[in-house]
Steps between C-alpha positions, in 0.01 A plus 500: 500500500885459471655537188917478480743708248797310459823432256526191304855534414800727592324804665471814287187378321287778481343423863460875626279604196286166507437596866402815484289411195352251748430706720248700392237226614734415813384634881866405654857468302736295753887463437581198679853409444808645372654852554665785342688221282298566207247771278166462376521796240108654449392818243214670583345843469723600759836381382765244488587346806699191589354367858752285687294504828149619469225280342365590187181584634616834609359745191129363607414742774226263611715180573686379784866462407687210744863418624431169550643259802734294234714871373800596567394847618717803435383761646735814323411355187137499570479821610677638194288356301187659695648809503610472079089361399309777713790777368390389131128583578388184609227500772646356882450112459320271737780367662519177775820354630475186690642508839667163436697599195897435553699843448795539253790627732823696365745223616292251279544753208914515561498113550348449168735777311806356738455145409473557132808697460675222677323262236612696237472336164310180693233705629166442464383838324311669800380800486699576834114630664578242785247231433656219570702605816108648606341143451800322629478690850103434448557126525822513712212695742717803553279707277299819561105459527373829447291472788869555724546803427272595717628308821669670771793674468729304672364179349605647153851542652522160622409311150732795289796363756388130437474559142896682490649265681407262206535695222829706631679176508461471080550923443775490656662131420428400228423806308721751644308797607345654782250333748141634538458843635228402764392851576426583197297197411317552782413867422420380141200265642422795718436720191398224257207387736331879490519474130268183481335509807178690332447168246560246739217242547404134525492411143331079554225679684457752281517233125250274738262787508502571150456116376242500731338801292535374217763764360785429258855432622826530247833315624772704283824260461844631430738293275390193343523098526857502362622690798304268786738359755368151489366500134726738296837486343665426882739659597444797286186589658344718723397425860166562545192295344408602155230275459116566503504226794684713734254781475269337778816512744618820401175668516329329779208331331364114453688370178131386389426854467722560173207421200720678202859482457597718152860388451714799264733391219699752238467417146864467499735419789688768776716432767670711757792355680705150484341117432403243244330691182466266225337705231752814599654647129773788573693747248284714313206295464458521882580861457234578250223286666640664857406861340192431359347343848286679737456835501891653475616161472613198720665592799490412860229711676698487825850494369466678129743186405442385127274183537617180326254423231416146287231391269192341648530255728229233513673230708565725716126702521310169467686394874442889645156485416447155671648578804323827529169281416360735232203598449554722256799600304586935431707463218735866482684748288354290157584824313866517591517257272370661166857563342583133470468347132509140679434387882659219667416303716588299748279148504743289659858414680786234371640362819793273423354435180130474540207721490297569803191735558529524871643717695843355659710537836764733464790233511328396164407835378852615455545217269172618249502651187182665350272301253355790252203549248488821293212645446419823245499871671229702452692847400284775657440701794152285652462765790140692513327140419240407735348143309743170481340502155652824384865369556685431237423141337874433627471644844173275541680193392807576750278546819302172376831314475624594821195418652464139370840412615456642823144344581349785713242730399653873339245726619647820466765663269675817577589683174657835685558659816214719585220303715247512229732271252425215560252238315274257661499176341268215400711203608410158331671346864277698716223258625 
């Protein structure tokens, strides 16, 4: 059985936890888009760690942990974090990379960084980790499967000089520095392909063989529907897939084979980087709600930048959780929100005067402004509660609200960090 992980809104929803919570009936944890671009942030016995690479599978000594086809692969990165998990006590993960995963390269990482300093304040808010110079070469088909690393030699040469002749043009052109160092690049791949060689394997085979025994697959997204290239809040996206559709490409399995798709939302709204966020609030409400989310508060796993933050967004969750066809709906960080005397929010958007409840292109988007309802807080610290009917009468009636206007089943609320907070919940939606 298949079951998919993925964001319903802006990324940063709490995915990394829900996933590793998962996991403990999972055989397999796949990441199978993505890169370094973003953090799933887990606490467990052994720590706090923020995984930008890894799946989330890796603190279960008995699963396989997968780079899938559909990542943007960097391999430092990777092996940092391999080195930082087993240095913190945890046991040497199952690890498979698929030999047809595309390889993050250092000029992609200097493209990205390049190209938003020329952007300056019209830049798109990247994270400067080189994802969409990585997936533009991908497409372009002057990318890196990781199975050519191990070519000969001379073959290497021949695509790095291909590749410089290209790229060498725009370093040294348009953004005024120096051309590739080809030699180097080409030792890099000669050192980077020892690294990985031990994990490298033929991942389709491999999922095929498990189906086939019956054993249970996780597909671990990165970012949410917000951010999809095709779906999200274009341009300010990112350029990979976040959908629980692409998992079957990006993992190498028959899209049949996804049964369960759990789709994560905050209890309040977080953004990291630029685009449309209608529910965003600023000054020092944004600053006290900022400081009170997560564990240490709300800022970017990968870049430590101070996420944007915004009441609910319903509009906006009831659209992410469509497109990621939900089965089920993890609903996060409900007791970040137990210093609030009143709760808005957001039910629907005025566009140029009337109200809408669906989700608009971003030409429209820029023109809404957020429709609220307030409802009561619930003034107390709900962490250590196990039962939905323990919560607070007001806490109840929040999660109950939320779910009715979103129209998929809230199975799950997260009420701390830890892997053991969370409650499983009796959805009336659930059939």
């Amino acid at each position: 059985m298949v079951k998919a992980v993925v964001g319903a809104n802006w990324g940063d929803e709490g995915k990394g936890k829900i996933t590793d919570m998962m996991a403990d009936n999972a055989d397999v944890v796949i990441r199978f888009q993505g890169g370094a671009n973003a953090g799933h942030t887990i606490v467990n016995e052994y720590g706090k760690f923020a995984l930008h690479t890894m799946p989330s599978g890796v603190f279960h000594p008995n699963i396989m942990n997968i780079i899938g086809n559909g990542m943007a692969f960097d391999i430092p990165k990777f092996m940092r974090e391999l080195k930082e998990v087993t240095e913190k006590g945890v046991p040497m993960p199952q690890i498979m990379i698929s030999d047809r995963v595309q390889v993050m390269m250092p000029y992609h990482i200097l493209f990205d960084t390049l190209e938003e300093a020329r952007l300056a304040g019209k830049s798109f808010g990247s994270t400067r980790s080189g994802i969409a110079p990585f997936y533009s070469d991908k497409f372009a088909k002057i990318g890196w499967q990781i199975n050519e690393f191990f070519q000969d030699d001379e073959v290497i040469k021949e695509k790095i000089a291909n590749i410089a002749s290209i790229k060498d043009t725009l370093l040294v052109h348009l953004y005024h520095t120096d051309p590739i160092d080809q030699e180097e690049l080409f030792n890099t791949i000669v050192d980077w392909r020892e690294q990985v060689r031990p994990y490298i394997g033929n991942v389709s085979e491999y999922l095929d063989k498990a189906l086939k025994e019956n054993k249970t697959i996780l597909l671990e997204g990165q970012l949410g529907t917000m951010k999809d290239p095709d779906h999200g809040i274009y341009p300010m996206v990112t350029s990979s897939h976040t959908l629980a559709a692409y998992g079957a490409l990006g993992a190498g399995i028959a899209p049949y084979e996804i049964k369960e798709i759990v789709a994560v939302t905050k209890a309040y709204s977080s953004a990291v980087g630029a685009g449309e966020f209608v529910s965003e609030i600023f000054g020092e409400e944004a600053e006290l709600m900022r400081n009170h989310g997560g564990d240490g508060g709300e800022y970017g796993a990968t870049t430590g930048r101070p996420r944007r933050m915004g009441w609910y967004d319903c509009v906006a969750s009831k659209y992410g959780c469509r497109l990621q066809g939900a089965t089920d709906v993890a609903f996060t960080v409900l007791d970040d929100l137990g210093y609030l005397d009143e709760i808005k929010v957001c039910v629907a958007y005025e566009i140029d005067g009337k109200e809408t409840t669906e989700f608009p292109v971003t030409r429209e988007l820029k023109k809404a402004k957020p429709v609220y309802v307030t409802l009561p807080g619930w003034k107390c610290d709900i962490r250590g509660i196990r039962n939905f009917d323990e919560l607070p009468e007001n806490a109840k009636k929040y999660v109950n609200f939320i779910e009715e206007q979103l129209g998929f089943p809230i199975t799950m609320v997260s009420n701390g960090p830890a892997r053991e907070d969370i409650i499983y919940r009796e959805s009336p939606l659930k059939k």
